[in-house]
PyMOL commands that place a pseudoatom at each C-alpha (Angstrom):
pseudoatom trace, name=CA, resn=UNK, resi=1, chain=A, elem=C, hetatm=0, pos=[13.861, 5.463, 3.071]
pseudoatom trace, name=CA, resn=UNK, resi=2, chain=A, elem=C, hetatm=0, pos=[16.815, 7.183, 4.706]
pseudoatom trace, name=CA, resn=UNK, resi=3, chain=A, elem=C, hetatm=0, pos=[15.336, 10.876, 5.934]
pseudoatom trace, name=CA, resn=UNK, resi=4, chain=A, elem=C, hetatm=0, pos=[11.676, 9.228, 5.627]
pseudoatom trace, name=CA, resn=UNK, resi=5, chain=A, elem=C, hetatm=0, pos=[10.015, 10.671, 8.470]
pseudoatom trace, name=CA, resn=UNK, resi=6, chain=A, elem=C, hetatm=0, pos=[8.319, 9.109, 10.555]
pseudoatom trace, name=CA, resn=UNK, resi=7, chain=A, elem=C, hetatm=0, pos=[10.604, 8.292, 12.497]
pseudoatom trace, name=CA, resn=UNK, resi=8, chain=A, elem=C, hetatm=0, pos=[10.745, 11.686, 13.679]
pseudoatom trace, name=CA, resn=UNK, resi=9, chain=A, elem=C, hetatm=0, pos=[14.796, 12.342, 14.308]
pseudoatom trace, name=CA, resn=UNK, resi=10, chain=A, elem=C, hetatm=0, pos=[16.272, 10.484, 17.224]
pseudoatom trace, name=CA, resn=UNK, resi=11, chain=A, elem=C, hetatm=0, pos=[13.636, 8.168, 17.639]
pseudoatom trace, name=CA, resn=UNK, resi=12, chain=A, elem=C, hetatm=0, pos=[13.157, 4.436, 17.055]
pseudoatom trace, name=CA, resn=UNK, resi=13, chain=A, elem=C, hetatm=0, pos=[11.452, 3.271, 13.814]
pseudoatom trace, name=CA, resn=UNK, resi=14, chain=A, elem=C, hetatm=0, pos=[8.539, 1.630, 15.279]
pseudoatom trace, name=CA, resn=UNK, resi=15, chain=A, elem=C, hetatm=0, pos=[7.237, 0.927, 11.568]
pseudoatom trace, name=CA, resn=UNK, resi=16, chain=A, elem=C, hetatm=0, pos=[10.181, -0.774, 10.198]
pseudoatom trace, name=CA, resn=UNK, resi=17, chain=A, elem=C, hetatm=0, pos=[9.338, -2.764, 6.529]
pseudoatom trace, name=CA, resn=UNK, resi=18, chain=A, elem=C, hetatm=0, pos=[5.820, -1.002, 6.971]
pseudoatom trace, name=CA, resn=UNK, resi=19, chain=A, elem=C, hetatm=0, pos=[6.742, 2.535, 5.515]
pseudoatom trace, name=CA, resn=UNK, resi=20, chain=A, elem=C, hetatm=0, pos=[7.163, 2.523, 1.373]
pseudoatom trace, name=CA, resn=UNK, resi=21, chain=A, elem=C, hetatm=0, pos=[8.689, 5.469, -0.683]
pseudoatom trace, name=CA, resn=UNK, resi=22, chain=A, elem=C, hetatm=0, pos=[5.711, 6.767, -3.111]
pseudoatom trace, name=CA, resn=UNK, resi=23, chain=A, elem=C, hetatm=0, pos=[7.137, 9.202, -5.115]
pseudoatom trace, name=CA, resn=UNK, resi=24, chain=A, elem=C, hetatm=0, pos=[4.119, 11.143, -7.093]
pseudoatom trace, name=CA, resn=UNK, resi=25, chain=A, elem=C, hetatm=0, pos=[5.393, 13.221, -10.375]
pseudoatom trace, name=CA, resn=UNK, resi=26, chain=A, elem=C, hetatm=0, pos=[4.253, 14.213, -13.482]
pseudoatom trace, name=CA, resn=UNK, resi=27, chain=A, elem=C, hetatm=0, pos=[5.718, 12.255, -15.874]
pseudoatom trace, name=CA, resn=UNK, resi=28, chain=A, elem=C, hetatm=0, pos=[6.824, 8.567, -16.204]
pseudoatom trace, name=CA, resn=UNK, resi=29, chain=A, elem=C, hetatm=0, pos=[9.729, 9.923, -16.853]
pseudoatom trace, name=CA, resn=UNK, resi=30, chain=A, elem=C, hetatm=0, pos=[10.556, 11.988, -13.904]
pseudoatom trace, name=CA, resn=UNK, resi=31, chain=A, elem=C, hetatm=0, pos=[9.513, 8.848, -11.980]
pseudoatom trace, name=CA, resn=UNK, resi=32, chain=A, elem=C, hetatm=0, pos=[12.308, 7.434, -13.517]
pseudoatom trace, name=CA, resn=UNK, resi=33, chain=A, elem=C, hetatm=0, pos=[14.944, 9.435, -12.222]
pseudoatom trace, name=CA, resn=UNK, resi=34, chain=A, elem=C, hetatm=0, pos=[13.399, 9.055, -9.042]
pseudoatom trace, name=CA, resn=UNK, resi=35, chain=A, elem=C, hetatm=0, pos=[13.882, 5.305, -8.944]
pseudoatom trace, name=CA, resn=UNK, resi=36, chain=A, elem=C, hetatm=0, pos=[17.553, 5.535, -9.856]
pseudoatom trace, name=CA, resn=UNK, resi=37, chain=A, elem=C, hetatm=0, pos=[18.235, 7.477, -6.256]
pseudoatom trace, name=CA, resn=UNK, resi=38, chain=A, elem=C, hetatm=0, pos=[15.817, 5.591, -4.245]
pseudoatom trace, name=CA, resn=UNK, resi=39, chain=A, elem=C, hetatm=0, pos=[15.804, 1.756, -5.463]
pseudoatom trace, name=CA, resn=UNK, resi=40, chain=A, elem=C, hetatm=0, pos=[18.462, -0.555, -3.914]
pseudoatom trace, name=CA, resn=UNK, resi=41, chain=A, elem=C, hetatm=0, pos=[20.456, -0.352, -0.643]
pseudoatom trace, name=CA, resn=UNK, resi=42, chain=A, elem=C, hetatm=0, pos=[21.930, 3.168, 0.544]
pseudoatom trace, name=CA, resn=UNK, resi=43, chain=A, elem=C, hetatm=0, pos=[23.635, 4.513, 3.620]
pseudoatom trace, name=CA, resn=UNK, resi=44, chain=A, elem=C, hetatm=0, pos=[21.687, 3.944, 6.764]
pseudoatom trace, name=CA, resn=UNK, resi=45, chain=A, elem=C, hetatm=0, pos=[19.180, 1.958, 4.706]
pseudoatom trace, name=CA, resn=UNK, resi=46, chain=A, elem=C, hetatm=0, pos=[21.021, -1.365, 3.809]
pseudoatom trace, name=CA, resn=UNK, resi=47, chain=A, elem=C, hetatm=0, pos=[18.275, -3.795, 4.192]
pseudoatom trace, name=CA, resn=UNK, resi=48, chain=A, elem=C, hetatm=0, pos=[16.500, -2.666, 0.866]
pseudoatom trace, name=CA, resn=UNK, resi=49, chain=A, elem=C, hetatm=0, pos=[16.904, -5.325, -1.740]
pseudoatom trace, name=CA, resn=UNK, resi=50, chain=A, elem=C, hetatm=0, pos=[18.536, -4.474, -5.210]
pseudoatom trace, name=CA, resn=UNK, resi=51, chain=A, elem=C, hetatm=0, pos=[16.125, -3.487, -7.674]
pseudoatom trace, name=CA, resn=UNK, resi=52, chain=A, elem=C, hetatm=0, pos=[16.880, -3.364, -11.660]
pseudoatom trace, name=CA, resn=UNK, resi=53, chain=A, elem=C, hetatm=0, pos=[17.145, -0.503, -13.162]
pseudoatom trace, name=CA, resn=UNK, resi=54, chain=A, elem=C, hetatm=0, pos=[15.495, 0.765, -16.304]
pseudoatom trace, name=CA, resn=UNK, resi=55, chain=A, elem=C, hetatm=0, pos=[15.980, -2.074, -19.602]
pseudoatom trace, name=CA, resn=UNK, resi=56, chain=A, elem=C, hetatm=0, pos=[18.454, -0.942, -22.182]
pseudoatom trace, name=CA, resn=UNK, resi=57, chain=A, elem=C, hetatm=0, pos=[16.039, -1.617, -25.092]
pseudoatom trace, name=CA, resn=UNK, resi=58, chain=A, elem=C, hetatm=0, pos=[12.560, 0.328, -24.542]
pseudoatom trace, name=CA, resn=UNK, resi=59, chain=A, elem=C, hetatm=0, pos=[10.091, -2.700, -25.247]
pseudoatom trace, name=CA, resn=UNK, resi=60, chain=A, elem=C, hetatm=0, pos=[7.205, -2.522, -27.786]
pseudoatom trace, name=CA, resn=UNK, resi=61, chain=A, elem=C, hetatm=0, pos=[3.597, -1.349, -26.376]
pseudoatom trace, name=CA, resn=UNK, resi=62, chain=A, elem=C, hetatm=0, pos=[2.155, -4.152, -28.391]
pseudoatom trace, name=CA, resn=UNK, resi=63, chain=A, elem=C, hetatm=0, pos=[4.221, -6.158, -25.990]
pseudoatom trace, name=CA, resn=UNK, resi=64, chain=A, elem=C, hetatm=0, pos=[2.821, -5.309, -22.832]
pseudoatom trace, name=CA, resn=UNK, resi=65, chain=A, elem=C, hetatm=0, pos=[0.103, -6.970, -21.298]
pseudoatom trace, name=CA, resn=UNK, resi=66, chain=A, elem=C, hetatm=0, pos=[-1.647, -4.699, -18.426]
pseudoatom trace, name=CA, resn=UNK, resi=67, chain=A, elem=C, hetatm=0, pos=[-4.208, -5.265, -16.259]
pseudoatom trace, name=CA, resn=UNK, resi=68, chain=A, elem=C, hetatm=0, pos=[-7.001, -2.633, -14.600]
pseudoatom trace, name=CA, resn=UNK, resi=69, chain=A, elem=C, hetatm=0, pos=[-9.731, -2.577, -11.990]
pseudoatom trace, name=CA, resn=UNK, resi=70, chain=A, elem=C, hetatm=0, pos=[-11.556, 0.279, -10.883]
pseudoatom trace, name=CA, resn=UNK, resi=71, chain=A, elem=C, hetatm=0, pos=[-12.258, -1.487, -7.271]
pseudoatom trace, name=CA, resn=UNK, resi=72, chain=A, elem=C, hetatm=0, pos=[-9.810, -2.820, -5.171]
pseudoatom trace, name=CA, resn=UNK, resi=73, chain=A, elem=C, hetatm=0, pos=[-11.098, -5.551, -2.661]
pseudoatom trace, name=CA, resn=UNK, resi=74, chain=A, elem=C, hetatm=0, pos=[-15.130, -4.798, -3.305]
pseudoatom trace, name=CA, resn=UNK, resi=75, chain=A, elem=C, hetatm=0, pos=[-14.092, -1.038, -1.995]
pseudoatom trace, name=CA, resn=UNK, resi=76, chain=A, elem=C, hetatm=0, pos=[-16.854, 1.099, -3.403]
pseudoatom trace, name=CA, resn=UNK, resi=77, chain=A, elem=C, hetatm=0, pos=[-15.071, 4.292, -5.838]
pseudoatom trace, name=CA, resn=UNK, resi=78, chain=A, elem=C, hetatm=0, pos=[-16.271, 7.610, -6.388]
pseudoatom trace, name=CA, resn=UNK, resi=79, chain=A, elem=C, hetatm=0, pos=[-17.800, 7.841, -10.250]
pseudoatom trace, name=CA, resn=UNK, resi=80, chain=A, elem=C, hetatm=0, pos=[-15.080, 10.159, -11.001]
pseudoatom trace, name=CA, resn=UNK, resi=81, chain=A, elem=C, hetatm=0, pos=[-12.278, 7.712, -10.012]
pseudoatom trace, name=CA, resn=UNK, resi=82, chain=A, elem=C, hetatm=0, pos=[-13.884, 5.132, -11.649]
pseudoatom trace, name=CA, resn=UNK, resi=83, chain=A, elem=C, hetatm=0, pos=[-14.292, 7.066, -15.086]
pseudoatom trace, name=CA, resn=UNK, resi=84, chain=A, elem=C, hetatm=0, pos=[-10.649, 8.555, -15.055]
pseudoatom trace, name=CA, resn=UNK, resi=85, chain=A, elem=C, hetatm=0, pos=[-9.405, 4.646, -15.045]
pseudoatom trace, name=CA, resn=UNK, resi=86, chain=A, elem=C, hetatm=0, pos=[-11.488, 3.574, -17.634]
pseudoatom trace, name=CA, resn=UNK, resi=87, chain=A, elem=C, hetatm=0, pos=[-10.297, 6.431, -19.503]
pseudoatom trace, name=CA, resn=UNK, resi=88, chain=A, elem=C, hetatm=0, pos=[-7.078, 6.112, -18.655]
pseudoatom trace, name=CA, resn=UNK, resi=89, chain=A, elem=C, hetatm=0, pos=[-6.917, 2.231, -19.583]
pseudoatom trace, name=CA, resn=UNK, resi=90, chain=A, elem=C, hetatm=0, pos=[-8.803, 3.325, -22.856]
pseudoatom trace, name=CA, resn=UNK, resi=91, chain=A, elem=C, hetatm=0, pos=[-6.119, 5.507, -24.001]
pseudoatom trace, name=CA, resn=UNK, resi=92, chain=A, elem=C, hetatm=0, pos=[-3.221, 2.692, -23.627]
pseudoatom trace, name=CA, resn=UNK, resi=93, chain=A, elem=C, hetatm=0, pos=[-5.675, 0.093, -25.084]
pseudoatom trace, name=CA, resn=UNK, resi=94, chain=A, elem=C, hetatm=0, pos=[-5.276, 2.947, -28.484]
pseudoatom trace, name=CA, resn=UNK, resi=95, chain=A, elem=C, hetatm=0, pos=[-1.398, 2.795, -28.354]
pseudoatom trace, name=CA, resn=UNK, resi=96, chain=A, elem=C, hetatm=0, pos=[-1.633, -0.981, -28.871]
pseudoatom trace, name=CA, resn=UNK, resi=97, chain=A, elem=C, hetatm=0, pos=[-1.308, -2.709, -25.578]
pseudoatom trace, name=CA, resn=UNK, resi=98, chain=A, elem=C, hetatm=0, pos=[-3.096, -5.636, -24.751]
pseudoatom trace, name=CA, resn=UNK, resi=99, chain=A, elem=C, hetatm=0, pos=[-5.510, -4.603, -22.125]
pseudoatom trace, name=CA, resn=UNK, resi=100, chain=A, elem=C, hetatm=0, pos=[-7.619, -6.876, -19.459]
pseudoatom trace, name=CA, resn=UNK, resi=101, chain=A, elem=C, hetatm=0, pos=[-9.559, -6.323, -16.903]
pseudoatom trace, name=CA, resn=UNK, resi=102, chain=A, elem=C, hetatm=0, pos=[-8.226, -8.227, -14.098]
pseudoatom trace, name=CA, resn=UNK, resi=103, chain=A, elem=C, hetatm=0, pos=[-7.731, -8.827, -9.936]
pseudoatom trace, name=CA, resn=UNK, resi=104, chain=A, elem=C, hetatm=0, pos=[-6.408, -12.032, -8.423]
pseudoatom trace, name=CA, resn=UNK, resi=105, chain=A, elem=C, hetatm=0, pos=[-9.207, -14.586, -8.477]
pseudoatom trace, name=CA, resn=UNK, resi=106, chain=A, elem=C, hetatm=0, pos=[-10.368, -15.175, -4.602]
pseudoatom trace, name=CA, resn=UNK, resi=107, chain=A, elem=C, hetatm=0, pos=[-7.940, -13.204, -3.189]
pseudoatom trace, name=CA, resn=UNK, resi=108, chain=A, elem=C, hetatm=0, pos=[-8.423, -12.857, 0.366]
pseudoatom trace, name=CA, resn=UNK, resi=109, chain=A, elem=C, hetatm=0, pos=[-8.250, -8.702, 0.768]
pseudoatom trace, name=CA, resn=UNK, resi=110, chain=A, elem=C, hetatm=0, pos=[-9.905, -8.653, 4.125]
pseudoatom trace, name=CA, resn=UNK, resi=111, chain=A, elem=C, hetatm=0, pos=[-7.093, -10.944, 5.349]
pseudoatom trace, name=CA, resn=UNK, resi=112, chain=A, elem=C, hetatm=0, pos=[-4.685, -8.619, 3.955]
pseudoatom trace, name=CA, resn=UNK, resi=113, chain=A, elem=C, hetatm=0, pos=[-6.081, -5.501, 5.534]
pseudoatom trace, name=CA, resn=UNK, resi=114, chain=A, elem=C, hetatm=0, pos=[-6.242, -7.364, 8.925]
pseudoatom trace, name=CA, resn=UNK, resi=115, chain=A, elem=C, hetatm=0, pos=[-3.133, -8.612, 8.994]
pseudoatom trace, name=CA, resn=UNK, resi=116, chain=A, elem=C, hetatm=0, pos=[-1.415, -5.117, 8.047]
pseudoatom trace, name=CA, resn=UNK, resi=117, chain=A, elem=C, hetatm=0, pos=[-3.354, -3.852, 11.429]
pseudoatom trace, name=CA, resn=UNK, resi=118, chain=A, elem=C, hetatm=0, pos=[-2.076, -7.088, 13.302]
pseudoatom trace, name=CA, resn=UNK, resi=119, chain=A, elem=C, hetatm=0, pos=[1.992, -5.814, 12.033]
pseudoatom trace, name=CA, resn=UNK, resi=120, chain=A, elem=C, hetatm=0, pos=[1.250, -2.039, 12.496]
pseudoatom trace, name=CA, resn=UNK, resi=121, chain=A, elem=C, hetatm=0, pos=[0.149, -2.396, 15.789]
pseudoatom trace, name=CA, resn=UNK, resi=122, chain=A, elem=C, hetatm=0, pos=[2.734, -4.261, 16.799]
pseudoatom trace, name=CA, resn=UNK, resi=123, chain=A, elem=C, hetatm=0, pos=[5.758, -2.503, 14.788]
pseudoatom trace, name=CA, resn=UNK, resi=124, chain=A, elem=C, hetatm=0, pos=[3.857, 1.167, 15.592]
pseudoatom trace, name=CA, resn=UNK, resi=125, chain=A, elem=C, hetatm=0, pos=[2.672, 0.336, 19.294]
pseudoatom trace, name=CA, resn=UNK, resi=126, chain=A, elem=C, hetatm=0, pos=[5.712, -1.598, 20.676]
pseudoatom trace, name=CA, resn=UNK, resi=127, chain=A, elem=C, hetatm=0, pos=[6.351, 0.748, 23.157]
pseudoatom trace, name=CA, resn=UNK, resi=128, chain=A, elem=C, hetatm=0, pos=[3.120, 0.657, 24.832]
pseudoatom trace, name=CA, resn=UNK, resi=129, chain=A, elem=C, hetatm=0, pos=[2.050, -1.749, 27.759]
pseudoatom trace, name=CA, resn=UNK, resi=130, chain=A, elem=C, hetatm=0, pos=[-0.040, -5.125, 26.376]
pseudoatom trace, name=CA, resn=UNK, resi=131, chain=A, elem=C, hetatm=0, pos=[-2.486, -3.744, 29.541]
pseudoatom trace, name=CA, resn=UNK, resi=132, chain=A, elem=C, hetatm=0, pos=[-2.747, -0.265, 28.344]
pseudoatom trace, name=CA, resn=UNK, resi=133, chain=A, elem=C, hetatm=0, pos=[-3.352, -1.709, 25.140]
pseudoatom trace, name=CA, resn=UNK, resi=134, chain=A, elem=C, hetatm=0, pos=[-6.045, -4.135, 26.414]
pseudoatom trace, name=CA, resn=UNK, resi=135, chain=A, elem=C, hetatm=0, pos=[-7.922, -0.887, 28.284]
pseudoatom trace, name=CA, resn=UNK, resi=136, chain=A, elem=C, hetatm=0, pos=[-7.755, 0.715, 24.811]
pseudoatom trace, name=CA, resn=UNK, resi=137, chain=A, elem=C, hetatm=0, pos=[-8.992, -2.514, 22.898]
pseudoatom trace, name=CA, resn=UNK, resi=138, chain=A, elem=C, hetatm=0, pos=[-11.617, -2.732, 25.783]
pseudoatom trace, name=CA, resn=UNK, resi=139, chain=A, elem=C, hetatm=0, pos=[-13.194, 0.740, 24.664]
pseudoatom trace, name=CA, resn=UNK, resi=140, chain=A, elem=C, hetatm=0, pos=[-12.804, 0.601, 20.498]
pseudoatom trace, name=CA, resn=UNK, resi=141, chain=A, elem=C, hetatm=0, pos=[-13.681, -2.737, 20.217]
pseudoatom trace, name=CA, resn=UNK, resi=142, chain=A, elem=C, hetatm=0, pos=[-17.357, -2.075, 18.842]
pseudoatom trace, name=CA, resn=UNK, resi=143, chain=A, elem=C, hetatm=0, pos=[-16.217, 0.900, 16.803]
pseudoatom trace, name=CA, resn=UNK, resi=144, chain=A, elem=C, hetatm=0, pos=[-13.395, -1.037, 15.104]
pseudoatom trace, name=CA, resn=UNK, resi=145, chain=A, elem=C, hetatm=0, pos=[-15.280, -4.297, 14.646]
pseudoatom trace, name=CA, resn=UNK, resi=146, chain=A, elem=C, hetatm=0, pos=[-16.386, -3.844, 11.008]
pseudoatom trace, name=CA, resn=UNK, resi=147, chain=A, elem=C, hetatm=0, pos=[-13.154, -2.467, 10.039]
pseudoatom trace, name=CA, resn=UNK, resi=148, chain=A, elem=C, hetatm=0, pos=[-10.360, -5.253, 9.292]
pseudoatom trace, name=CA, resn=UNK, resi=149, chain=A, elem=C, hetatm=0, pos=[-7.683, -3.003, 9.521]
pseudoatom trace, name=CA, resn=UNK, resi=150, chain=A, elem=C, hetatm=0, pos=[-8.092, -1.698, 13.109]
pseudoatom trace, name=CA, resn=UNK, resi=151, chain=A, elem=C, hetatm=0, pos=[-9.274, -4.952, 14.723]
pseudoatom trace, name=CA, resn=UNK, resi=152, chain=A, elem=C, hetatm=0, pos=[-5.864, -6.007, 15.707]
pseudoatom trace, name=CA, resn=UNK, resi=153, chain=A, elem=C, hetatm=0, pos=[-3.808, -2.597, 16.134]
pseudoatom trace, name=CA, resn=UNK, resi=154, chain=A, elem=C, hetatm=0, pos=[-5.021, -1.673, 19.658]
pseudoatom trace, name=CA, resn=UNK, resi=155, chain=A, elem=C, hetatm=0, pos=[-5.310, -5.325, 21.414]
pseudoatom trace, name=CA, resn=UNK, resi=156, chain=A, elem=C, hetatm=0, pos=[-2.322, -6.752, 23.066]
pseudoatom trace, name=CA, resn=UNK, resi=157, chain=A, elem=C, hetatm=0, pos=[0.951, -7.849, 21.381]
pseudoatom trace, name=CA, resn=UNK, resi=158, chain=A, elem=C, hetatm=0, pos=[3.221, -10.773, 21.639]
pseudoatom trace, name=CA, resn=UNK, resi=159, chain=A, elem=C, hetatm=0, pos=[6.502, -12.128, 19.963]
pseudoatom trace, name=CA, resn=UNK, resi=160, chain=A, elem=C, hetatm=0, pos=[4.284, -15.553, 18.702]
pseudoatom trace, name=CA, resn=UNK, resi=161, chain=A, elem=C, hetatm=0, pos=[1.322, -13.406, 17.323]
pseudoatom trace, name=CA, resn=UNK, resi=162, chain=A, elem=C, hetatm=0, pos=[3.642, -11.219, 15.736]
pseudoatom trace, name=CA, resn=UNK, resi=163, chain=A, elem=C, hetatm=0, pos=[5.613, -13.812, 13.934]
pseudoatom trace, name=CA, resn=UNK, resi=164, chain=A, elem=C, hetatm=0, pos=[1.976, -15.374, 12.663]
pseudoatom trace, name=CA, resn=UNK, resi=165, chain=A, elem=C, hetatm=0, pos=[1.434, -12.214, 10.940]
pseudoatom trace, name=CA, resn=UNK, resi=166, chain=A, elem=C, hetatm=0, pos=[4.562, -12.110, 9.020]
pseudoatom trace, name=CA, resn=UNK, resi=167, chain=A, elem=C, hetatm=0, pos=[3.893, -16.067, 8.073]
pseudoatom trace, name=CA, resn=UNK, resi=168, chain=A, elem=C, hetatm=0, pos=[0.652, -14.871, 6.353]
pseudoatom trace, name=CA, resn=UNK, resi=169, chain=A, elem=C, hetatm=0, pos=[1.723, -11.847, 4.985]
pseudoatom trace, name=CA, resn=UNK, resi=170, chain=A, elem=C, hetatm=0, pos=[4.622, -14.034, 3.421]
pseudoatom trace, name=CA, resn=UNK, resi=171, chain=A, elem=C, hetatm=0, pos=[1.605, -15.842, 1.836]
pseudoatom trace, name=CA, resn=UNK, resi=172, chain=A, elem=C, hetatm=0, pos=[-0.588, -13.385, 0.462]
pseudoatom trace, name=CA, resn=UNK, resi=173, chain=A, elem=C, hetatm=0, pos=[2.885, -12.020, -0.958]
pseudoatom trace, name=CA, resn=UNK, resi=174, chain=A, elem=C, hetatm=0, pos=[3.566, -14.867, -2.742]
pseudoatom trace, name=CA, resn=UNK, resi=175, chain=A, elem=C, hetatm=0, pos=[-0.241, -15.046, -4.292]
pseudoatom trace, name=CA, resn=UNK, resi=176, chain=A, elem=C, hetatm=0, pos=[-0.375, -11.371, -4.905]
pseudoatom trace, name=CA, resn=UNK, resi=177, chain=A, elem=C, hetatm=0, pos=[3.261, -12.038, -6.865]
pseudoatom trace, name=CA, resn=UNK, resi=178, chain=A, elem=C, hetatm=0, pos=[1.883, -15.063, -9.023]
pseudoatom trace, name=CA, resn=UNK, resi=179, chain=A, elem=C, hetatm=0, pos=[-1.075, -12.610, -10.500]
pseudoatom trace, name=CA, resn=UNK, resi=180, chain=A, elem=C, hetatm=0, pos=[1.648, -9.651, -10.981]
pseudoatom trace, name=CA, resn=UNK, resi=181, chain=A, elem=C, hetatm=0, pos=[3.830, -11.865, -12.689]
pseudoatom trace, name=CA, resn=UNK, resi=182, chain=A, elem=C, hetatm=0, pos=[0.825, -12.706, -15.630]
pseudoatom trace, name=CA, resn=UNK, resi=183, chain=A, elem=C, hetatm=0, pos=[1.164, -8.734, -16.567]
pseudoatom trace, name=CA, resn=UNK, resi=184, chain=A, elem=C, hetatm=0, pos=[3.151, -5.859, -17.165]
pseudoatom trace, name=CA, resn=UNK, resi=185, chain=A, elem=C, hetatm=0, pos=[1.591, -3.640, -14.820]
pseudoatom trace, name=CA, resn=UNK, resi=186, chain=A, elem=C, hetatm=0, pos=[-1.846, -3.449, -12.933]
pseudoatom trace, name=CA, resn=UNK, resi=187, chain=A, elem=C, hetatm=0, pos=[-3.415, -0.226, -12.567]
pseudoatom trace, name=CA, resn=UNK, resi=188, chain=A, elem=C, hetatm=0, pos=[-5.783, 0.512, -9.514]
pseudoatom trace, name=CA, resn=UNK, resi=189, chain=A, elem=C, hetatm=0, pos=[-7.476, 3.689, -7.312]
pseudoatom trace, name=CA, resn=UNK, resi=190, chain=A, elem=C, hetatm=0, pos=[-5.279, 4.676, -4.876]
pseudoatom trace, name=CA, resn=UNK, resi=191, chain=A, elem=C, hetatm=0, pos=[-7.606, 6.624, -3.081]
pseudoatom trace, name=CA, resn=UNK, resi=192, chain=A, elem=C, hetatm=0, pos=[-11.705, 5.843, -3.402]
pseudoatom trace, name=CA, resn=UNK, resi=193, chain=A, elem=C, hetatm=0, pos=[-12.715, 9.079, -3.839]
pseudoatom trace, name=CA, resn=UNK, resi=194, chain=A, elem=C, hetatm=0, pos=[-11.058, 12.595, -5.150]
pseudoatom trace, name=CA, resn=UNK, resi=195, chain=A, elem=C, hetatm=0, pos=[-9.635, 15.011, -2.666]
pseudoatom trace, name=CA, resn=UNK, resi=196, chain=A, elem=C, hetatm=0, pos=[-12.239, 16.925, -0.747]
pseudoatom trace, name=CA, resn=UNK, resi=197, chain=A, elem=C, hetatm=0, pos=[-12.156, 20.500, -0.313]
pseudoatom trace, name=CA, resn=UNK, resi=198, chain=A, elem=C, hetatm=0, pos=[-10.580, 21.480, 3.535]
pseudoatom trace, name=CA, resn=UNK, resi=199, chain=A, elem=C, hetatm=0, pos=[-12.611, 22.869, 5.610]
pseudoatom trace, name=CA, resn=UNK, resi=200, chain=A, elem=C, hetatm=0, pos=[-12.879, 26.757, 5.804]
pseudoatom trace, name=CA, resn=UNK, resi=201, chain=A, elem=C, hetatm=0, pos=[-11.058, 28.800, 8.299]
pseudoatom trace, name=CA, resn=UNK, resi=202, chain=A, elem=C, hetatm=0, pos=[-13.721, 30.098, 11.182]
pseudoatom trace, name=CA, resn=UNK, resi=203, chain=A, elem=C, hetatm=0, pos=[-13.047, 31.714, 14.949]
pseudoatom trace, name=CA, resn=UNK, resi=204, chain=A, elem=C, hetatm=0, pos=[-14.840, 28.563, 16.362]
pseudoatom trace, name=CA, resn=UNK, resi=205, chain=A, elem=C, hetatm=0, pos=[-12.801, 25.699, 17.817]
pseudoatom trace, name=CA, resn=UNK, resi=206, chain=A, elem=C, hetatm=0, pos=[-13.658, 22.318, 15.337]
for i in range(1, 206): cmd.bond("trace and resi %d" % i, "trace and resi %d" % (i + 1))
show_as sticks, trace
zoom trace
């Protein structure tokens, strides 16, 4: 992550362990040589675990057991995203690989989303008063309320509530981890619906 911005230069990371590197290219391939800079430990970023690098024998495709979902968490997906995945998992099903399509039984996304808010508000919002914070909360609470990730991002903050968060995201690691470790890979949307055109220039303000 070293030169990942934010932080901005100078500045305290306020999202420490939130941030991930997501390099997009257009090949596998190029992804690869990607992941030989970034993966592992490097100067000024030494708390990154080692990762393994690429396997010296390329394994069959009849090998690989993937699974697919064109939802993620009950999130409703444009037709077009949903179409390009089955598409896409189509296509590997051709070259041989086994194909299912899977999510983690009763896996508790909602929780998840809530308890990112609960660690980005306190990581990202450290620096701001727990009664600022409470005015804030005071004002969004009945905007945010149906939307788990910004319950807990605005209220106040403590050490205790803090550590809870990382005890449960710990958890819903570890159960995430026992359905990844059943497959290969698991493709998903990344986004719920395509890219949307920006809006056109005018003279008038918004």
């Amino acid at each position: 992550m070293t030169g990942h911005i934010p932080p901005l230069p100078g500045a305290t990371n306020g999202i420490r362990g939130m941030a991930v590197a997501g390099p997009l290219a257009r090949s596998a391939r190029d992804l690869e040589l990607v992941f030989d800079i970034i993966s592992g430990p490097g100067p000024g970023d030494r708390r990154v675990s080692p990762v393994p690098g690429a396997p010296e024998v390329t394994p069959e495709v009849s090998s690989l057991r993937i699974a697919w979902a064109t939802e993620l968490g009950g999130v409703p997906v444009s037709a077009e995203i949903a179409s390009a995945i089955e598409t896409f998992a189509d296509a590997i099903k051709a070259t041989g690989a086994k194909m299912e399509r899977a999510d983690p039984a009763g896996f508790p996304y909602e929780l998840a989303w809530e308890t990112w808010g609960a660690i980005l508000g306190s990581q990202g919002g450290y620096e701001r008063s727990n009664f600022a914070r409470s005015i804030g909360s005071f004002f969004a609470r009945s905007s945010v309320a149906d939307s788990p990730m910004q319950r807990r991002i605005v209220g106040p903050i403590s050490v205790h509530s803090y550590m809870e968060s990382q005890e449960v995201q710990d958890e819903l690691m570890d159960r995430l981890d026992g359905f990844l470790s059943e497959y290969d890979a698991w493709i998903v949307p990344v986004s719920s619906t395509v890219a949307f055109p920006h809006m056109a220039a005018s003279r008038r303000f918004g």
